[in-house]
N, C-alpha and C positions, 0 to 999 in steps of 0.2 A: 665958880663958874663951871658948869657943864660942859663936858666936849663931844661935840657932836661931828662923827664923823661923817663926810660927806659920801653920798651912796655912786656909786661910780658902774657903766654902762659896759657891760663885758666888751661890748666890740670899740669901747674908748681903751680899756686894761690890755686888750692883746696888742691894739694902735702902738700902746707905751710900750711894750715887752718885743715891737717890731718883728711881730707876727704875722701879722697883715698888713696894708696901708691903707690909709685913707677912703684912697678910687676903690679899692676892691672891699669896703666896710659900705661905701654907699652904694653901690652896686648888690650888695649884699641886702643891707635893711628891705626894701620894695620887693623883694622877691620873698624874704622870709614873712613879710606882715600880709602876704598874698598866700600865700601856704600853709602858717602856721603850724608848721612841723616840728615835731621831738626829733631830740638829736638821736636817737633809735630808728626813726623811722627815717632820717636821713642815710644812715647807714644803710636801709636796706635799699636807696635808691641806688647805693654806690653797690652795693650787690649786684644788680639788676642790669647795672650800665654794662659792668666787667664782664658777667654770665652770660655764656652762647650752650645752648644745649647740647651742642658735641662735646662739651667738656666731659661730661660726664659717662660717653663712648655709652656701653651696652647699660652702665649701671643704673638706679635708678633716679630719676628726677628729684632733685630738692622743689621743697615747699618754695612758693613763691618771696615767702618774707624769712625765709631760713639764709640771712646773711653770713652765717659763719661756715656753712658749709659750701655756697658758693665760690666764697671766698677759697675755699681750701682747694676747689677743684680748678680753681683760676690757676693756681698757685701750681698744682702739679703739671697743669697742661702745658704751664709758661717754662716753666722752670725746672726741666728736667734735667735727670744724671750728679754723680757725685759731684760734679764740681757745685753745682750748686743747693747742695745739704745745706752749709750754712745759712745761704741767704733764706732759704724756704723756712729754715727752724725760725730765725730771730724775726719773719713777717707773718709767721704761723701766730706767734708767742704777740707779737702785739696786735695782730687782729684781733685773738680773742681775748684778749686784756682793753684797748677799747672799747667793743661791745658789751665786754659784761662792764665794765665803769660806767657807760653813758646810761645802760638800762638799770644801774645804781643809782645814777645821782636823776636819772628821770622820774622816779617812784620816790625819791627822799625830801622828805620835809625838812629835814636839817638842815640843806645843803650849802653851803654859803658860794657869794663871787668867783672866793677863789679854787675851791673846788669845782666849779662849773666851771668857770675859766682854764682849769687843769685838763677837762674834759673836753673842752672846745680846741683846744690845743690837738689834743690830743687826735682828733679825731682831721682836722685839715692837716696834720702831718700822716695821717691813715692814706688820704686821699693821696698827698705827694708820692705818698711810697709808692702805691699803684699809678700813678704817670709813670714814674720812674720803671717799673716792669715793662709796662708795654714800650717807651723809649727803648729797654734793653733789648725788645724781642723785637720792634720794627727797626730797630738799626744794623743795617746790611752786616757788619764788621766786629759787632761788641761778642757775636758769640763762636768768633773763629780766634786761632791761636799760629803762631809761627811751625811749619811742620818741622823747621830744625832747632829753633831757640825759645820755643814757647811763647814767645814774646806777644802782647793783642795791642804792640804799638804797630798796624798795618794800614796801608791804604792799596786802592786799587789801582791796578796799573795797565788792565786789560779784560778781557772777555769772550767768549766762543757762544753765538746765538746760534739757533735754529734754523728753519725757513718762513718758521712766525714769528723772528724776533724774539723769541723766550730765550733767557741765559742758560746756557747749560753749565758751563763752568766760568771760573773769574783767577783773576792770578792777582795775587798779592803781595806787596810787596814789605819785605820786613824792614824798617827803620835801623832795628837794633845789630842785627846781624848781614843783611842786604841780600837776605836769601828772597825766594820766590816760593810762596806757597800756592798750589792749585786746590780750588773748592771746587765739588765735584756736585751738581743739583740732582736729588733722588726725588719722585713721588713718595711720599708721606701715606699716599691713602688713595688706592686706585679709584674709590669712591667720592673723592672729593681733590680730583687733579692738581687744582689750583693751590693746593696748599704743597711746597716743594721744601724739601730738608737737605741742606748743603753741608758736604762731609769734606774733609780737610784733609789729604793725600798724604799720608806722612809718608 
């Protein structure tokens, strides 16, 4: 008797491997059967979301569908300074390790389930990692540290506004040690006010 294996639905295999769930696979199918897009060119929409043209300051503009270089100037703009060398290598290294996979297994005729399933995977955890960036970068507190104990177990515990209400500086309160740390709000870019860079008073 012949065994025939039963052919099984990527977005059923990642269901199993609790990737994704259910609501977010059906929610998925109608958008994808309305688009029709390669997982390449999803990639460049997630380029396109993350990219603001000041990233790239005086230098020159990426191509519209140039997702890895986007990506790269996302990366420096968000993620500045040695403390964060590691995190920039290891989202450097798997940006361009999914893209060049998906634009693999989109040209390959061999391709099986589970290597496209490898690729799909691969590519919704691309996407987490950059929520998680921007999470890093709009949350008030992830990128300050204890002026006395280092410590980034802090909450707020005060504030010094303006006469428009803008913060100027905030005090912080250390958990670990019960010091008080003062952030101090600098303009970033005389050019563009609104974007304000808060410095840690050691």
């Amino acid at each position: 008797m012949a065994f025939r294996r039963e052919k099984k639905r990527i977005g059923d295999m990642l269901i199993n491997e609790n990737v994704i769930t259910q609501e977010q696979l059906e929610k998925a199918l109608p958008i994808a059967k309305e688009k029709h897009k390669k997982i390449g060119e999803t990639l460049i929409e997630l380029g396109n979301h993350i990219y603001n043209p000041m990233m790239a300051g005086s230098g020159e503009q990426p191509q519209a569908s140039n997702f890895k270089r986007k990506s790269e100037l996302f990366i420096q703009f968000y993620l500045k300074g040695s403390e964060n060398s590691d995190y920039r290598n290891i989202i450097k290294k798997l940006t361009e390790a999914t893209w060049d996979y998906a634009n693999k297994i989109t040209h390959s005729r061999s391709a099986t389930y589970y290597e496209v399933s490898t690729c799909v995977t691969l590519c919704i955890s691309l996407v987490g990692v950059y929520e998680n960036i921007l999470q890093k970068v709009f949350d008030p507190l992830s990128q300050y540290h204890c002026s006395i104990c280092q410590s980034k177990k802090l909450s707020i515990v005060g504030d010094d506004s303006d006469e428009d209400g803008i913060v100027q500086k905030l005090y912080l309160h250390c958990e670990e040690c019960g010091g008080t740390t003062e952030v101090v709000f600098e303009k970033n870019d005389e050019n563009d006010p609104s974007y304000i860079t808060g410095k840690v008073i050691e």
